[in-house]
N, C-alpha and C positions, 0 to 999 in steps of 0.2 A: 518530458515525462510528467511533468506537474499538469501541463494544462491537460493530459490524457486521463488523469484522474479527476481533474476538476470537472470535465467532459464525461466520466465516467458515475460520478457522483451526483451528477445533473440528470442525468438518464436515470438513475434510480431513483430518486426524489421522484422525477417525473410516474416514472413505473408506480411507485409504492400510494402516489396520490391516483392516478387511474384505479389502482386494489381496492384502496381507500373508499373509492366511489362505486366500486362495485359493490364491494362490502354491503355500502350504504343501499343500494341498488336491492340487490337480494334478500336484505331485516326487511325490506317493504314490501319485495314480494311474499314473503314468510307472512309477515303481518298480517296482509290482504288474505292468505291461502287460508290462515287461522278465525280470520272472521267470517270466509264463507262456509270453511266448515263448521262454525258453530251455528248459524245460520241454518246450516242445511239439519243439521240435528237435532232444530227446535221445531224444522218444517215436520220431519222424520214423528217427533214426539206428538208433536199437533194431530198427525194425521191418526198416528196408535189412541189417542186417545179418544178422536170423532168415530176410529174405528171400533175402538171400544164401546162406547157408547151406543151405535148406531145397532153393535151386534146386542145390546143388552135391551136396547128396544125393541130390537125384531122379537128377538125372545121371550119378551113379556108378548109381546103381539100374538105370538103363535100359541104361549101358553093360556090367553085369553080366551081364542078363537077355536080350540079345543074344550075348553070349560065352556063354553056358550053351547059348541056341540053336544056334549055330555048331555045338559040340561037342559036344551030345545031340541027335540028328534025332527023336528021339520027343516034343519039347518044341516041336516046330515046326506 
């Protein structure tokens, strides 16, 4: 009976250090997931902001390009 426990106490050690390294396994994957989603949120903001930008030039452009109108009839 003792050595079936000792055998049985051996297997879980064994089991709880495989958990163990999964455990470890998985905070890394977690890890990894956490940095590409921040990553990907900084691409996300970059891109609102060129977007931003890009629509606030157009805007001046257009509002320009009507004023030039306005005041040159040969443009029209």
């Amino acid at each position: 009976m003792s050595a079936n426990l000792t055998q049985t106490v051996l297997t879980l050690n064994k089991e709880f250090d495989k958990a163990q390294d999964n455990l470890h396994s998985i905070a890394q994957l977690c890890s990894q997931a956490e940095e590409r989603i921040r990553k990907s949120q900084s691409l996300q903001n970059d891109f609102a902001r060129q977007f931003h930008r890009l629509s606030e030039q157009t805007r001046q452009i257009i509002t320009a390009a009507e004023s030039l109108q306005d005041t040159d009839p040969t443009l029209k």
